[in-house]
MARTITI-385548 format. One record per residue (C-alpha): x, y negated, z negated; residue number from 0; residue in three letters. Coordinates in nm, 3 decimals, decimal comma, always signed. Example, Ala and Ser with C-alpha at 12.3 -4.5 7.8 and 13.67 -1.06 7.14 Angstrom:
REM residues 2
+1,230 / +0,450 / -0,780 / 0 / ALA
+1,367 / +0,106 / -0,714 / 1 / SER
END
This chain:
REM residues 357
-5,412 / +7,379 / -7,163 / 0 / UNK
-5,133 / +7,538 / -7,078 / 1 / UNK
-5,166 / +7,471 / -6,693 / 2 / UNK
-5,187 / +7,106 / -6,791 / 3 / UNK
-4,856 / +7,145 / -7,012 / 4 / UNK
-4,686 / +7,326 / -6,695 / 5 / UNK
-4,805 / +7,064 / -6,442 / 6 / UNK
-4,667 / +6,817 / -6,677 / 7 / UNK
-4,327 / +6,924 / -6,710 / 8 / UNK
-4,274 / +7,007 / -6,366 / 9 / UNK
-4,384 / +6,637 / -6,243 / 10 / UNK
-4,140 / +6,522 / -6,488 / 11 / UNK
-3,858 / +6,709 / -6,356 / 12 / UNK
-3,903 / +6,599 / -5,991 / 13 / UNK
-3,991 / +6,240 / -6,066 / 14 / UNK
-3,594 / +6,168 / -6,063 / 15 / UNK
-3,525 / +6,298 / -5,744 / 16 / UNK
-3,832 / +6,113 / -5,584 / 17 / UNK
-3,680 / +5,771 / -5,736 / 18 / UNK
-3,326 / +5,933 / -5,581 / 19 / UNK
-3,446 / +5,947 / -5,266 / 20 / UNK
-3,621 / +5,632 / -5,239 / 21 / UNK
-3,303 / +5,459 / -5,386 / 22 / UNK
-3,124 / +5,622 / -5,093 / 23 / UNK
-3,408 / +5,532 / -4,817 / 24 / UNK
-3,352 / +5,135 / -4,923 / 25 / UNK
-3,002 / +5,143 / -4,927 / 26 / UNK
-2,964 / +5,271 / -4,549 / 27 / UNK
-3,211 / +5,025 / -4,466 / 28 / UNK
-3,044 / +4,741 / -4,624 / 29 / UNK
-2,704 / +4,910 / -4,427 / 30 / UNK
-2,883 / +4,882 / -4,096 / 31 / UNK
-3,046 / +4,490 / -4,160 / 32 / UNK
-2,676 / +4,378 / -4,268 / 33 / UNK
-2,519 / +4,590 / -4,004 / 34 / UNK
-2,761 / +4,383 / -3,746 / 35 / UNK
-2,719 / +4,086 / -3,897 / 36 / UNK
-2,337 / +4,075 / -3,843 / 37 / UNK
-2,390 / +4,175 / -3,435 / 38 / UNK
-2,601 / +3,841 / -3,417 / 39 / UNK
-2,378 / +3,658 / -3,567 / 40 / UNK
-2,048 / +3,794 / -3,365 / 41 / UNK
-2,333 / +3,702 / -3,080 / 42 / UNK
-2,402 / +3,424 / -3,193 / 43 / UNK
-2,017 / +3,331 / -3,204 / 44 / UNK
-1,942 / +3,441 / -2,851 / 45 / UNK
-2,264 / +3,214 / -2,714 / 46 / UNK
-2,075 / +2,948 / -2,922 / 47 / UNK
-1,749 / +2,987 / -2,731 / 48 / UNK
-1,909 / +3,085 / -2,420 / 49 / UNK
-2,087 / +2,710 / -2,454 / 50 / UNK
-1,769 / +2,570 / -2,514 / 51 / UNK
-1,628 / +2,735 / -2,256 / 52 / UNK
-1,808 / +2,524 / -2,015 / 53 / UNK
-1,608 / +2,204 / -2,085 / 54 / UNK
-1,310 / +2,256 / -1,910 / 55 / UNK
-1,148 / +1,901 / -2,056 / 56 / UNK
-1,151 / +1,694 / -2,358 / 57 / UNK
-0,999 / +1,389 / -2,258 / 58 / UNK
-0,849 / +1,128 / -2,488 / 59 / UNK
-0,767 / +0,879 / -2,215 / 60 / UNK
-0,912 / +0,812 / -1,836 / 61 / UNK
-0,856 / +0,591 / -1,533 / 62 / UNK
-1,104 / +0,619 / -1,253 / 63 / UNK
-1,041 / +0,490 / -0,927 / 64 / UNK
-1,179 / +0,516 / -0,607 / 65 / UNK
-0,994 / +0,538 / -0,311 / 66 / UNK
-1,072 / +0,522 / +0,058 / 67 / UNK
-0,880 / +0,818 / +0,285 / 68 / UNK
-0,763 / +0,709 / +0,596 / 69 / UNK
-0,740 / +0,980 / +0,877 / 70 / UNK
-0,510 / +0,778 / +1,093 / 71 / UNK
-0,267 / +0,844 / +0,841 / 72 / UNK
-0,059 / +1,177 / +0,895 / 73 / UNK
-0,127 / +1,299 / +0,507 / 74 / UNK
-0,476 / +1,336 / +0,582 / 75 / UNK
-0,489 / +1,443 / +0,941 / 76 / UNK
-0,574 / +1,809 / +0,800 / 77 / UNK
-0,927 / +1,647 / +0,700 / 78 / UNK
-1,022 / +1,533 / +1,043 / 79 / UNK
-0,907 / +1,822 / +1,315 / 80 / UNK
-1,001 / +1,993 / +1,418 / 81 / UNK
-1,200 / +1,755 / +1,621 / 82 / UNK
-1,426 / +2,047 / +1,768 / 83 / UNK
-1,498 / +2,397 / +1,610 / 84 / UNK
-1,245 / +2,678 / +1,751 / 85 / UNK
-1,168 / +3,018 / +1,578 / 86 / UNK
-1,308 / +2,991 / +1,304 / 87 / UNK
-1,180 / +2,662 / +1,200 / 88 / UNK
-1,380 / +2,386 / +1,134 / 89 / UNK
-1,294 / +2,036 / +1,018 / 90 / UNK
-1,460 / +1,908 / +0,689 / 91 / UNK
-1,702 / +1,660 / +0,793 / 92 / UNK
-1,881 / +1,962 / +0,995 / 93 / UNK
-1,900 / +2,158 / +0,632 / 94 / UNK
-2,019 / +1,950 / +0,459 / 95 / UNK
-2,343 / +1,839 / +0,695 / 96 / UNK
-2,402 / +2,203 / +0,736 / 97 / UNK
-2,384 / +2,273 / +0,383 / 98 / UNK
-2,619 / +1,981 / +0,326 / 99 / UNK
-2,868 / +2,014 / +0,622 / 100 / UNK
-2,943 / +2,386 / +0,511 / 101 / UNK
-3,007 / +2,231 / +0,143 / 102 / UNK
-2,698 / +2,474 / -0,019 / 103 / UNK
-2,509 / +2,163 / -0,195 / 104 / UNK
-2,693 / +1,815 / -0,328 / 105 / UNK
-2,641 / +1,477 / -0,184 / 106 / UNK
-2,699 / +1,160 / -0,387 / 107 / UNK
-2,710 / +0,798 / -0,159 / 108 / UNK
-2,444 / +0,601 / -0,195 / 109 / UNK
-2,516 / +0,275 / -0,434 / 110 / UNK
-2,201 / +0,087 / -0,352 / 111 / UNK
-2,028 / +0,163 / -0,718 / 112 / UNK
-2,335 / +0,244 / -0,898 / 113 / UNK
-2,319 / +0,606 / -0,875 / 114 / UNK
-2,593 / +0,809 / -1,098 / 115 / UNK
-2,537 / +1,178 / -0,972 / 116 / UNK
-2,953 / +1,302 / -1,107 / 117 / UNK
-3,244 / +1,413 / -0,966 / 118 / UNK
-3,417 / +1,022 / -0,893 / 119 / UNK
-3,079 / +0,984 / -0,677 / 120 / UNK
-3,092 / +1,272 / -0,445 / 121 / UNK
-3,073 / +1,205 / -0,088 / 122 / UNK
-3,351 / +1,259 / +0,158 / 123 / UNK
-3,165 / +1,452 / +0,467 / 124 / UNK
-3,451 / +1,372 / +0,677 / 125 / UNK
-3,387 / +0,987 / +0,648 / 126 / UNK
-3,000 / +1,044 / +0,645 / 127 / UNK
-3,009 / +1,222 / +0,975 / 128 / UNK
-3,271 / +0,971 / +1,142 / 129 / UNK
-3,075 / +0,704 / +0,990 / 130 / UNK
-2,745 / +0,763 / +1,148 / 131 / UNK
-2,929 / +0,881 / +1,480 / 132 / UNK
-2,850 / +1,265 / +1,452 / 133 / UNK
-2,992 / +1,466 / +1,639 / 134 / UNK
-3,216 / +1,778 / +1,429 / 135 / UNK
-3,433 / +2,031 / +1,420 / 136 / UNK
-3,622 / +2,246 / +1,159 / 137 / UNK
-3,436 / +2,540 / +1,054 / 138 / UNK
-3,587 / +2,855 / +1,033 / 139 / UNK
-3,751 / +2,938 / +0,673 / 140 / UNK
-3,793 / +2,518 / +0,616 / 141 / UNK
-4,063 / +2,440 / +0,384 / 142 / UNK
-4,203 / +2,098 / +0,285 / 143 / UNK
-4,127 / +2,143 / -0,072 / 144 / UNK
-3,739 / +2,260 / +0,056 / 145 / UNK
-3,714 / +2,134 / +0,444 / 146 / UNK
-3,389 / +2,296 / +0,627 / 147 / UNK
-3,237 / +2,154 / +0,942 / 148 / UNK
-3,032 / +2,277 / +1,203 / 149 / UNK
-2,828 / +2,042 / +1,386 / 150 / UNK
-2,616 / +2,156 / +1,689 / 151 / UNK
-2,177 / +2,086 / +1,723 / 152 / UNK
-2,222 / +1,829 / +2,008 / 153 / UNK
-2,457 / +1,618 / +1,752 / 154 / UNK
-2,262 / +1,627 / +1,484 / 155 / UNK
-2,083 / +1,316 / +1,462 / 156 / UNK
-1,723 / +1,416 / +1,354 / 157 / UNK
-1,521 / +1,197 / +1,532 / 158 / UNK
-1,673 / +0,928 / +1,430 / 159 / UNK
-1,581 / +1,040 / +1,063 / 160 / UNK
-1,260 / +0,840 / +1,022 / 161 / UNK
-1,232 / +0,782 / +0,640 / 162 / UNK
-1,339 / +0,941 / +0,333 / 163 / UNK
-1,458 / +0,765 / -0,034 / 164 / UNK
-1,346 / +0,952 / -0,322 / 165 / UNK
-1,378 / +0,884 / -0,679 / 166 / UNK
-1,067 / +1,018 / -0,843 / 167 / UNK
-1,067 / +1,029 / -1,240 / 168 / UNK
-0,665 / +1,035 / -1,409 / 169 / UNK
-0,716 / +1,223 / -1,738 / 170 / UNK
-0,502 / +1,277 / -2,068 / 171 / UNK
-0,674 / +1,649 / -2,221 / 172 / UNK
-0,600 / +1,669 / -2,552 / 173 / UNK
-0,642 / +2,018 / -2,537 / 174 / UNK
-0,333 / +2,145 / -2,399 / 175 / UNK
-0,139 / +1,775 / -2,378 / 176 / UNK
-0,206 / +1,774 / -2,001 / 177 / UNK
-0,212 / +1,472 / -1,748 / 178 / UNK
-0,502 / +1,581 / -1,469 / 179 / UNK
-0,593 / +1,402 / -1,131 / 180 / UNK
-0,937 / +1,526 / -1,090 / 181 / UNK
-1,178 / +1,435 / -0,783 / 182 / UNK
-1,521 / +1,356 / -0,881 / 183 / UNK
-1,718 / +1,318 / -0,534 / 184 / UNK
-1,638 / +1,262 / -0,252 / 185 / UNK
-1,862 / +1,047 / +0,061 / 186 / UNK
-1,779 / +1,056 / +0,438 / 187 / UNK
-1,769 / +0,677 / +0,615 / 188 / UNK
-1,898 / +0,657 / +0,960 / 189 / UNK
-1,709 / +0,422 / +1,184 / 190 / UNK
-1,956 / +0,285 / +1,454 / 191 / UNK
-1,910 / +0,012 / +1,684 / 192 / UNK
-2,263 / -0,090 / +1,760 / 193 / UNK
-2,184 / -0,369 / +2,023 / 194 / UNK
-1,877 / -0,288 / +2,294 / 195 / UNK
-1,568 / -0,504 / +2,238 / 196 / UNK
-1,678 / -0,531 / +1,838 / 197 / UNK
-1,514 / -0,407 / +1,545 / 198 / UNK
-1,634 / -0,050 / +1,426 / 199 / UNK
-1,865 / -0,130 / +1,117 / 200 / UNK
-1,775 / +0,132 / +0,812 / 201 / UNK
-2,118 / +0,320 / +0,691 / 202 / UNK
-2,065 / +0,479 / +0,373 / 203 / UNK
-2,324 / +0,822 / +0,401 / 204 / UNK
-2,416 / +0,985 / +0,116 / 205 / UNK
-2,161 / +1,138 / -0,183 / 206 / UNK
-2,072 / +1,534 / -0,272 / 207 / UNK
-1,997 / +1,643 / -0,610 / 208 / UNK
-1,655 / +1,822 / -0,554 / 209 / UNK
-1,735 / +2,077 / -0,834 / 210 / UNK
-2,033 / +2,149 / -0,563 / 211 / UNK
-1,789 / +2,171 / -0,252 / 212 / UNK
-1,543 / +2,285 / -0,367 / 213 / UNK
-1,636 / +2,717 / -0,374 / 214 / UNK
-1,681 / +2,619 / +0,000 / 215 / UNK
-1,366 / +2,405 / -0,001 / 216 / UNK
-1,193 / +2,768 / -0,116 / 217 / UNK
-1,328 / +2,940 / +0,176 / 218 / UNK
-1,186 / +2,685 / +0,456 / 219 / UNK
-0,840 / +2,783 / +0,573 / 220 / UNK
-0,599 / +2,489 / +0,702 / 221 / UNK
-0,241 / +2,508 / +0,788 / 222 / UNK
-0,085 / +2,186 / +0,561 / 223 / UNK
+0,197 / +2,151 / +0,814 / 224 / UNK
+0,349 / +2,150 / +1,202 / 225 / UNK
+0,575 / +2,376 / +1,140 / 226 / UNK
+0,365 / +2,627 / +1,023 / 227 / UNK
+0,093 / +2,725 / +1,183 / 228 / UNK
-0,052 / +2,959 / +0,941 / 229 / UNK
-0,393 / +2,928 / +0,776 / 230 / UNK
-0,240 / +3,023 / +0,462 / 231 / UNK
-0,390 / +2,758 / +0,217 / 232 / UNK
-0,761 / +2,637 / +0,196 / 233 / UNK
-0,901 / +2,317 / +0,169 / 234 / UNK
-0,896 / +2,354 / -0,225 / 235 / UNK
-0,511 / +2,365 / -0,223 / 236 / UNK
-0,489 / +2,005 / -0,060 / 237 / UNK
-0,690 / +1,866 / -0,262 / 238 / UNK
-0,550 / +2,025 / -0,577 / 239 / UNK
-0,205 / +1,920 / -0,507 / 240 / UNK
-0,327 / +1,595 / -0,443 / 241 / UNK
-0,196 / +1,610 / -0,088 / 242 / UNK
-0,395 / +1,330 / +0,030 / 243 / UNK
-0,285 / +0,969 / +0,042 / 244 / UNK
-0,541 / +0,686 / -0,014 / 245 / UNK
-0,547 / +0,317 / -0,082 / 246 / UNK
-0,742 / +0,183 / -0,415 / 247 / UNK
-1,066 / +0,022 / -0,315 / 248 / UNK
-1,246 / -0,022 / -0,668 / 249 / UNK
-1,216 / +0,077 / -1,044 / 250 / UNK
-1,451 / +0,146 / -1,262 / 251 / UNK
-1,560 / -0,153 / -1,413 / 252 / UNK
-1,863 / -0,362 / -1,627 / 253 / UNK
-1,878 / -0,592 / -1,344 / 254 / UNK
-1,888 / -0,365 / -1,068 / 255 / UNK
-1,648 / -0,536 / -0,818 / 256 / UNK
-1,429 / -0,409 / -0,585 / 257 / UNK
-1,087 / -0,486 / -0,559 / 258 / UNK
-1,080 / -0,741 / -0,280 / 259 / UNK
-1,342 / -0,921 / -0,460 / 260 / UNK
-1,129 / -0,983 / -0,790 / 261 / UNK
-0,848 / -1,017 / -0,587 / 262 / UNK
-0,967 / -1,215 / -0,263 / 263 / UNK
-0,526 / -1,300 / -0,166 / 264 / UNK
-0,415 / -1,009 / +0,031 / 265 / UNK
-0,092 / -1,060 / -0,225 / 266 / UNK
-0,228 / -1,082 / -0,478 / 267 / UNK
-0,454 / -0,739 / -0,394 / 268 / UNK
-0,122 / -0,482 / -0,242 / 269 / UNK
+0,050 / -0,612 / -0,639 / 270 / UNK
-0,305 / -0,462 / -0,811 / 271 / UNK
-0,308 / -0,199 / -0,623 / 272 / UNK
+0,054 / -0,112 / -0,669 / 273 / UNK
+0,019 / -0,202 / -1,061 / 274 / UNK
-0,251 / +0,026 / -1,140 / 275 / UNK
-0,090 / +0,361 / -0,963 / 276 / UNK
+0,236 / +0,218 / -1,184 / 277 / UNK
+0,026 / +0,198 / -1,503 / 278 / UNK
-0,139 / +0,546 / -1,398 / 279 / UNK
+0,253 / +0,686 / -1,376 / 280 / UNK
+0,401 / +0,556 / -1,631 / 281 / UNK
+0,170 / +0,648 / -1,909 / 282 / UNK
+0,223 / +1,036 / -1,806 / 283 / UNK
+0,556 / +0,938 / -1,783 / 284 / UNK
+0,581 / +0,784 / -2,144 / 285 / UNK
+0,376 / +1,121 / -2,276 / 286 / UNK
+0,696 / +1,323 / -2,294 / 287 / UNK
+1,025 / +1,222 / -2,502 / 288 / UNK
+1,327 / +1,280 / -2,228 / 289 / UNK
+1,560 / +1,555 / -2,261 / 290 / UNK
+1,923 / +1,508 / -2,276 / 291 / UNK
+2,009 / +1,575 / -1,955 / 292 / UNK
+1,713 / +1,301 / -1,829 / 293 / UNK
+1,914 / +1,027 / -2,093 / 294 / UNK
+2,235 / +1,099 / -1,916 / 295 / UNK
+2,133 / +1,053 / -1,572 / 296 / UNK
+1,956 / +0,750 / -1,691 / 297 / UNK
+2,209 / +0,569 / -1,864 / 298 / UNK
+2,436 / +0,673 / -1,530 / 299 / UNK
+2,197 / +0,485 / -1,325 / 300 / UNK
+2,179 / +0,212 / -1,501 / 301 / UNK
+2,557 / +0,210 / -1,540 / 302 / UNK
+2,550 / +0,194 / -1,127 / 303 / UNK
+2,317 / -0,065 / -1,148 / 304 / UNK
+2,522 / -0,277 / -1,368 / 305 / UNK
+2,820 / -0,234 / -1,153 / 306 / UNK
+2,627 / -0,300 / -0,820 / 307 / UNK
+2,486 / -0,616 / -1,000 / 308 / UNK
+2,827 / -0,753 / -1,132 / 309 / UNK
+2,965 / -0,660 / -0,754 / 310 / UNK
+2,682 / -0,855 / -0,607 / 311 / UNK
+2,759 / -1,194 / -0,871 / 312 / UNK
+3,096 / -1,166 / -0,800 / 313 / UNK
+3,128 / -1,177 / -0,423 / 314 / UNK
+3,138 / -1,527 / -0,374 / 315 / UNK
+3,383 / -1,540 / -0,586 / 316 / UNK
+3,564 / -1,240 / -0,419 / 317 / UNK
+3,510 / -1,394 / -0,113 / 318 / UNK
+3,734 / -1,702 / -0,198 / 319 / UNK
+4,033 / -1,542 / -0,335 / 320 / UNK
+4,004 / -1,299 / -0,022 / 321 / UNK
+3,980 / -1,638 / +0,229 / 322 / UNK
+4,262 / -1,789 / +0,011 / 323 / UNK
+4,493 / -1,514 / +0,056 / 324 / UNK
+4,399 / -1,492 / +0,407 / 325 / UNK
+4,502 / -1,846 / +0,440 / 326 / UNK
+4,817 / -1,774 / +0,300 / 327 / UNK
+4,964 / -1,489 / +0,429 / 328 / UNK
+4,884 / -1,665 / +0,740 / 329 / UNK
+5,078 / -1,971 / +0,663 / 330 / UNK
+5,330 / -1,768 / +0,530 / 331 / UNK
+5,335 / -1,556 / +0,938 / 332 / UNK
+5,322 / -1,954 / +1,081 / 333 / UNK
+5,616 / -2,024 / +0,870 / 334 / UNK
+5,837 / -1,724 / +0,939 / 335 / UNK
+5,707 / -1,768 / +1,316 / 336 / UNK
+5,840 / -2,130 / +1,315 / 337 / UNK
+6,127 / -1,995 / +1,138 / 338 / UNK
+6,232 / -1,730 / +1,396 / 339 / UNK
+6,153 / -2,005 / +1,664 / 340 / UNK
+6,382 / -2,242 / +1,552 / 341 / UNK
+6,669 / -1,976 / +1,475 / 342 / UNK
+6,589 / -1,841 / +1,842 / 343 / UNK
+6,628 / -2,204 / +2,033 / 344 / UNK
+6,911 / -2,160 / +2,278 / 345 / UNK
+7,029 / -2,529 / +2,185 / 346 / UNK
+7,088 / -2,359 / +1,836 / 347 / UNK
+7,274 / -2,067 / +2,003 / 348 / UNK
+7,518 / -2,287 / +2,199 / 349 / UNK
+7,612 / -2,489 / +1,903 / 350 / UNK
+7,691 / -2,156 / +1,736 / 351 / UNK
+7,926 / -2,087 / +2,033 / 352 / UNK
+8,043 / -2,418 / +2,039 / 353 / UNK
+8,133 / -2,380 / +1,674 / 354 / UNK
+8,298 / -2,064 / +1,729 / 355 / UNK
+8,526 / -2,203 / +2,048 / 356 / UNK
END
């Protein structure tokens, strides 16, 4: 009996420090879950940002245009030469069919303004290359499910590559307040003259996202000018400055025309095209409120203008007054003239003699 009482009284004295411990057990665990809980979330929040992360712009306004890049004209010579590969250098035509023939950037055919840039769109190099008549062969390591070509310098037809098509997008980010000319794709035109004495036929091949090119576009050193004949800027800076110089063929629009079919008058077609690069200026010009140094050279401007306009209006009228004064100071030099003459006559003369006798 009295074992029993013993037993009994010691279980009762360590029952509280069992529960103690227990109590202390959960709580650590419940530390650890909530301790957990809050790295997923701060991981959660970073994947959030990351994702956001990936839009680089939010515009609130747009205007895209496509242009056509002629490499006649000076601004864009630095697109076409060199016309063969030497030191290194390489002209961009030449890039990009490599690039594309060895299946490292996506091509999408050209749909004359109805560009869908996915999968069901993707350009068949095979039929590209036959197409154009350029000369290839299998690459080493080409597949049938991912076929790789190699095509030699003297069949690549560069200089035949005398414009470019690019789709250039003007955007307002509302992000940080921001006008941005952005290139969207760009698609190299063949010029061909299939029949001698003809004029060379344009042959639109296949479009480029830039946001593909353009880690290559980084890794192609030009020299921008003649009198510098450094390769110290790549093909990345031109095009970021927006150092090229291009007409406007099209805009983006519900009816899919071009330009010279809404506007068939040549005219009327050089005032559209002027009138949308004005619109595109002046509403990043009309973003900002002036400073007042900007009002005061304004309002001096127009202050010359004013004065050159009332100059202009008033010549006419400054041209009389000047003819009439003319006209008189040179009646007044006839009259003096005849003046002197008659003064001067030696009948006059003698009959002042004769006077004086």
């Amino acid at each position: 009996m009295k074992r029993i009482l013993i037993a009994m009284i010691i279980l009762s004295a360590a029952i509280p420090d069992i529960v103690a411990q227990k109590s202390v057990s959960s709580g650590i665990s419940r530390k650890n879950a909530t301790t957990d809980t809050r790295r997923n979330t701060r991981g959660a929040g970073a994947a959030t940002v990351g994702t956001a992360e990936v839009k680089t712009t939010d515009p609130a306004w747009m205007n895209v245009v496509y242009r056509s890049l002629d490499l006649n004209d000076p601004a864009n010579a630095v697109l076409y030469y060199p016309e063969e590969a030497a030191d290194g250098h390489d002209n961009l035509f030449r890039l990009i069919l490599r690039l594309v023939a060895a299946n490292t950037v996506t091509a999408y055919e050209y749909l004359d303004g109805r560009e869908n840039f996915t999968e069901t769109n993707q350009l068949n190099v095979k039929d590209m290359l036959d197409r154009f008549q350029i000369m290839h062969t299998d690459a080493k390591g080409s597949t049938e499910r991912r076929p790789l070509y190699d095509i030699a310098d003297v069949d690549m037809p560069s200089t035949e590559i005398l414009s470019y098509f690019i789709i250039e997008s003007n955007e307002f980010d509302r992000r940080d307040s921001r006008m941005r000319r952005r290139i969207e794709a760009i698609c190299p035109v063949l010029h061909r003259t299939e029949e001698f004495g003809q004029e060379a036929v344009r042959y639109p091949m296949f479009w480029i996202k830039y946001d593909d090119l353009k880690p290559h576009l980084a890794l192609t050193s030009v020299f921008l000018s003649d009198e510098n004949h450094v390769a110290s800027s790549t093909l990345e800076d031109y095009f970021n400055l927006n150092l090229y110089n291009g007409e406007i063929f099209k805009t983006r629009n519900l009816r899919n025309k071009s330009m010279a079919q809404l506007y068939p008058d040549p005219d009327d077609l050089k005032h559209a095209r002027d009138s949308i690069d004005r619109r595109i200026d002046a509403f990043a010009d009309a973003l900002w409120v002036p400073d007042p140094e900007e009002i005061a050279r304004r309002e001096e401007l127009k202050a010359a203008s004013d004065t050159t306009a009332t100059t202009t209006a008033d010549a006419p009228k400054s041209r009389r007054l000047k003819a009439a004064r003319g006209a008189s100071k040179k009646a007044d030099k006839t009259v003096k003239k005849e003046s002197r003459s008659r003064r001067s006559t030696p009948a006059a003369t003698r009959s002042v003699r004769n006077r004086r006798k």
